[in-house]
N, C-alpha and C positions, 0 to 999 in steps of 0.2 A: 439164505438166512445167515451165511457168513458174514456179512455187513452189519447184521442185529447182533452177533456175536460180539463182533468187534467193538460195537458200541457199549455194550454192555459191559465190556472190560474198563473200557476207557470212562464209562462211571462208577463202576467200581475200585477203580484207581484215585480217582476227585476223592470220593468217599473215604478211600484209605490216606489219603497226605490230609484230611482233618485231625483223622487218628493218629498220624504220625507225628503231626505236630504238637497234639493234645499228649500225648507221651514224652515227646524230646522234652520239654521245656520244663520236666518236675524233676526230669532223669540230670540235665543241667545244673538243678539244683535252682531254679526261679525261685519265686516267694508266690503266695496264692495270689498277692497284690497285685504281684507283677504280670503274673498269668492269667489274672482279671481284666489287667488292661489289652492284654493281646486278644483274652475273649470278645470282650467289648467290641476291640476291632472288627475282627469278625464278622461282630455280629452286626455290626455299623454296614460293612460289606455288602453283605445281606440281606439287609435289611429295604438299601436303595436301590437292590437293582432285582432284587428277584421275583417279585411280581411283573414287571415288563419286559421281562426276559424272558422268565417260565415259559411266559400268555405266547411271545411274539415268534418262539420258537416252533412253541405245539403248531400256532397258527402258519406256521411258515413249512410248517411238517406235511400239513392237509393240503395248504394250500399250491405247495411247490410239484404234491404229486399229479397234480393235474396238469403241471406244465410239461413238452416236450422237452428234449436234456438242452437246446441252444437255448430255451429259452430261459430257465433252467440256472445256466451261468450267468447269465444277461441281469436277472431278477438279484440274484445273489449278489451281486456287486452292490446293486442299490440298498439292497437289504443290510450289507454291514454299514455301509453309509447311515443309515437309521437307528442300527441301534449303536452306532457310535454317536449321534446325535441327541440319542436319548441316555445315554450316558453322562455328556456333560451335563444334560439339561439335572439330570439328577442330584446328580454333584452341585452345582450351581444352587438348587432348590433348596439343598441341607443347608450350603452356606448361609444362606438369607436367614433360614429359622431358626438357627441351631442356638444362637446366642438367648433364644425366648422362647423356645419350646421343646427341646431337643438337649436335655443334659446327662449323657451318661456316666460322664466323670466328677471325681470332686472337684479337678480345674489346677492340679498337679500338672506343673510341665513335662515329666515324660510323659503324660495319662496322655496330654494334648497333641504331642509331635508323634506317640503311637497311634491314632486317631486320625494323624493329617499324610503318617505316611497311607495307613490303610485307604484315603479318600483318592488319593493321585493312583494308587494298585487298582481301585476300582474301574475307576475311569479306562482305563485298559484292559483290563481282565473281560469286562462285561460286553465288548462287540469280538473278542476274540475267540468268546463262545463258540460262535458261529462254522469253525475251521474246522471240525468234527462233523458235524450237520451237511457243512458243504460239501464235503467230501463224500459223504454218505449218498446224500440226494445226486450227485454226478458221478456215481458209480467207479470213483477212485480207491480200488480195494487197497492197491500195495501203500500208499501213500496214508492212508485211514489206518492202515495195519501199524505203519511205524510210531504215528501220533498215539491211536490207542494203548501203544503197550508203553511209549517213551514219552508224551505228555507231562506225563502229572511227577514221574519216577524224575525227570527232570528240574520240574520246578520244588518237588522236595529236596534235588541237592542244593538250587538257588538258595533256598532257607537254612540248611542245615551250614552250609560249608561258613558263610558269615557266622553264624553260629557261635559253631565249636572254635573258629579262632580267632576271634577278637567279641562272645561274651554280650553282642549287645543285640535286641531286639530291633534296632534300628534300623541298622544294616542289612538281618537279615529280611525284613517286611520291604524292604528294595530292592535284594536279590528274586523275591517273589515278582515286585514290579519289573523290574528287568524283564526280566521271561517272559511276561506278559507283554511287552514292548516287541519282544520278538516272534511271540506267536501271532502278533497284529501282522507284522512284517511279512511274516509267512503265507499268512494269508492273501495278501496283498499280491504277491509272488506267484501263488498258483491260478489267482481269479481272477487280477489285473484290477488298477487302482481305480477305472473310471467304463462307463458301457457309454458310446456313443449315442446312444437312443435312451431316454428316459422309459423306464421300465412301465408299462402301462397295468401291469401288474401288483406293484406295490399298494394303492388305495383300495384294493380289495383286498388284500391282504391284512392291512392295517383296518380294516373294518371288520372281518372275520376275526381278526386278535381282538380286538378289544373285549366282547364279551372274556375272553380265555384269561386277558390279563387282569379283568375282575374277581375273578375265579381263581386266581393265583393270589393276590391282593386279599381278598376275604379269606381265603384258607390259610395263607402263609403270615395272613397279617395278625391271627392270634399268635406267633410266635414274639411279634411284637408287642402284643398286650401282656402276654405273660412275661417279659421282659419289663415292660413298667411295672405291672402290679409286684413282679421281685423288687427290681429298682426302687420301690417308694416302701412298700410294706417293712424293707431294710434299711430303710434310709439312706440309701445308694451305698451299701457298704461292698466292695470290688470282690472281699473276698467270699462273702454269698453269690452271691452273682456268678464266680470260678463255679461253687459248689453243686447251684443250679444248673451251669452250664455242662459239668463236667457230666453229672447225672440224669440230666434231660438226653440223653442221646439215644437213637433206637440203634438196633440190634447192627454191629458193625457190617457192612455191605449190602444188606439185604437194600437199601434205597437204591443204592447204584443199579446190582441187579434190575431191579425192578424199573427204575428209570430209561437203563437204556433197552429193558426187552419194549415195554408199551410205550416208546418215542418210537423207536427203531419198527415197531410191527405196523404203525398209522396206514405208511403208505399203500401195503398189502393190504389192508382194512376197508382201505379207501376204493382203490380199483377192484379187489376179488372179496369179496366181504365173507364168502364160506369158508376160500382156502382159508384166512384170514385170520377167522375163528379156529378151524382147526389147528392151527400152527401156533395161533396164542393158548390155545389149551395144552397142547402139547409142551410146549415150551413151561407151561406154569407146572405141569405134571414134574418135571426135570428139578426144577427150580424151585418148589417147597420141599422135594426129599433133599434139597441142598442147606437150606436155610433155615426150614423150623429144626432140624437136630443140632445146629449149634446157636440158634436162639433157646432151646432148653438146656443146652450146656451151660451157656453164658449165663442163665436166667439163677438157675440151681444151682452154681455155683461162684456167683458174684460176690457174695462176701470175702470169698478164700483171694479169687485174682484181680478183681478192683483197686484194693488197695497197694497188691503189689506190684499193679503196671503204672500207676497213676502218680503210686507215693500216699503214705499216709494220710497227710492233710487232705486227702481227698476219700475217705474213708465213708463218711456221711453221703456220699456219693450213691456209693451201692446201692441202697435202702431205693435212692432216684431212679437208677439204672432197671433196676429189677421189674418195677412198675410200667416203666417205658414201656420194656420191652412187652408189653401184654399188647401196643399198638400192631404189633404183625397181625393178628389174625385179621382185621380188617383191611391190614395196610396191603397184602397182597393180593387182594380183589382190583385187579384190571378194569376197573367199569369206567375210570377216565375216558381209556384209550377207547375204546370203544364207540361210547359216546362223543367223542369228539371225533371220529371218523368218519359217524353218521353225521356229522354236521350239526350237533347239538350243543356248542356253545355258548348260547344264550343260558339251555338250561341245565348249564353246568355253574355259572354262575349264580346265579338261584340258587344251589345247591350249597354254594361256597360259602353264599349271603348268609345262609340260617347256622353250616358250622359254624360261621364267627359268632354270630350273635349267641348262641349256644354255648359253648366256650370257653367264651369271655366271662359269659354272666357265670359259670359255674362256678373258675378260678376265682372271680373277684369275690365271691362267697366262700370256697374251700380252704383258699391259701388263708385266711385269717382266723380260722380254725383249727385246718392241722399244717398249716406249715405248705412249705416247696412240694410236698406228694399230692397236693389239691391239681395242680400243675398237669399232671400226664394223667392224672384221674380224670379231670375234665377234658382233655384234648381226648383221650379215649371214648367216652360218649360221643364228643361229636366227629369225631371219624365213622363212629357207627353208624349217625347221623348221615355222615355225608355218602357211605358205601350202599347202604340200604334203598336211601334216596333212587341212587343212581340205578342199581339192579331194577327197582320198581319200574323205572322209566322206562327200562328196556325191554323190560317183559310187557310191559303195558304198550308201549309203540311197535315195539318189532316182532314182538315173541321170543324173543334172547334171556333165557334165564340163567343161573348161576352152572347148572349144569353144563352150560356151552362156551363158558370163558374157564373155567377151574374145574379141577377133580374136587367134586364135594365133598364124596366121603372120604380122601384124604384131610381133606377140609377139615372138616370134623373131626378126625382121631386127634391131627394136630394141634387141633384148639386144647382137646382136654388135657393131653403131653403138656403145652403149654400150661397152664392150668395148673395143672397137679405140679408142677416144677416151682412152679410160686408158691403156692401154698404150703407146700413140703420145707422149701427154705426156711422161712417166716418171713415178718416185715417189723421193722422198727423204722419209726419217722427219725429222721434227722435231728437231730438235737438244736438245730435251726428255725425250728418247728415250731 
């Protein structure tokens, strides 16, 4: 389980250089304007590559474990080929539409060269992924070791050091790409740039993904609708958008966590399906007395340090923050990993199909009533939506109940901690609202 450890830091690092950068930039003294157009980037980022990344990973997670370790390296080679393929192709797509369907900015020259550096960082960030994964799946501890803990702590000083001395966002959103140019390199270095034999593995691979990248797509793609419906309901204004952004986040780490324990657990899922279960239950036992006690820190006490990590102008923030955070008690039910273990990707998709639809329709009714907090109210229903789904299935197909992935009745306590932590605060809607 050292390798799911390891993994695990190294998402919980990703997760922390969001935060780090959502802090440096108010600490600098930005303007929300400015820091709307970096969000924007971001989220532009995000937007094009994380449904067929998510999908092509998990599928690359199940699918790799069946292979022997030569074959293994052989697959991996073809596999960064692909999703460097699907990289440009991405990139290329936004091109085409972006001038007729696709406007995040008001069309402000910095708004647009923040925007075109973010699209060229993509394009490299998103098959670099893979250098973590590959390392994991070929049982490269010491090499995994160094990436997961200097990673990310790296590409945070790539950002910071343009920064602090010379002042411009420019610069620094290409010390990011930089990095990314050399963790492609890296890769390339330990895998080797080409496999003599065409992998006969990839078409199965990429047919097992696809349901997965649906299912990332429909789940990940109301963050995109809740991104238009802010975008239009404010008339594109960059500094709501900051404010949404800033206050839409869940609970700092807990995604990391959680990302790299149920990546990292698949392939034990897959070959020992009891040990499997018991080492993900365990693991989740460890991992909520870590994370619901300072998600009820952060929750009950978000008005006092919100505004003094963030900076003022991000104030109306909290009120967003607080709400969020109510997404844990579903967010850390495991039934992805699981389900995708079993080979159930078709009907994880399904699953993803209804949260969107769900969702969408909430926000598109709430936010015009009360404002930005319509936003994590509605993604909260359908996360419930989508966890519950998924438990049902399991218990219905396998006999896998919630008992056999999570401690319940920690379960339980933690929800109402949660709970009583909100409610004790109070809630004021954003003045945006």
């Amino acid at each position: 389980m050292g390798a799911i450890r390891l993994l695990q830091i190294f998402q919980l690092l990703r997760h922390s250089s969001v935060l780090f950068y959502a802090v440096l930039l108010p600490f600098l003294g930005f303007t929300s304007l400015v820091i709307g157009w970096f969000e924007q980037g971001q989220f532009l980022c995000y937007a094009l590559s994380f449904f067929w990344l998510s999908g092509m990973i998990q599928g690359l997670m199940y699918h790799a474990s069946n292979l022997h370790l030569a074959e293994r390296k052989a697959f991996l080679v073809h596999a960064y080929w692909v999703l460097f393929l699907f990289s440009g192709l991405s990139i290329l797509c936004f091109l085409s539409i972006s001038s007729i369907d696709f406007q995040l900015t008001s069309g402000d020259r910095s708004s647009v060269n923040t925007l075109l550096c973010f699209l060229i960082f993509t394009f490299l960030q998103s098959p670099a992924q893979l250098l973590e994964y590959g390392l994991l799946l070929t049982h490269q501890e010491k090499r995994l070791r160094f990436f997961a803990y200097g990673s990310y702590p790296l590409q945070m000083l790539f950002f910071a050091i343009p920064l602090l001395f010379t002042h411009s966002l420019i610069l620094a959103i290409l010390g990011l790409t930089l990095w990314a140019l050399l963790r492609n390199l890296i890769f390339l270095s330990f895998f080797g740039i080409r496999n003599q034999h065409l992998s006969t593995k990839v078409l199965p691979w990429l047919r097992y993904s696809f349901p997965l990248v649906i299912y990332a797509l429909v789940g990940g793609g109301a963050a995109l609708v809740h991104a238009t419906i802010v975008h239009n309901h404010y008339q594109g204004d960059s500094s709501v958008f900051a404010v949404w952004r800033y206050g839409y986040r869940e609970i700092p780490f807990v995604n990391g966590l959680l990302e790299g324990l149920t990546t990292g657990i698949v392939p034990l899922l897959v070959n020992q399906l009891n040990t499997g279960l018991f080492k993900l239950r365990r693991n989740m036992y460890f991992l909520m007395h870590s994370i619901f006690p300072l998600a009820i820190l952060l929750v009950f006490f978000a008005p006092f340090w919100f505004p003094r990590l963030f900076s003022e102008q991000f104030y109306e923030s909290a009120a967003l923050f607080r709400l969020t955070g109510l997404l844990l008690i579903f967010r850390v039910l495991p039934t992805n990993a699981v389900l995708n273990a079993l080979g159930h990707a078709k009907r994880l998709a399904f699953i993803g199909f209804v949260e969107l639809l769900l969702s969408s329709m909430l926000a598109w009714i709430l936010v015009p009533i009360i404002g930005l907090p319509g936003i994590p109210l509605a993604a909260l229903i359908g996360l419930a939506w989508d966890k519950g789904a998924g438990l049902f299935w399991l218990w219905r197909q396998h006999g896998i109940g919630l008992k056999d992935i999570i401690p319940w009745q920690w379960w339980v306590f933690y929800i109402f901690l949660l709970g009583a932590a909100f409610l004790s605060g109070g809630y004021a809607l954003p003045s945006g609202a």
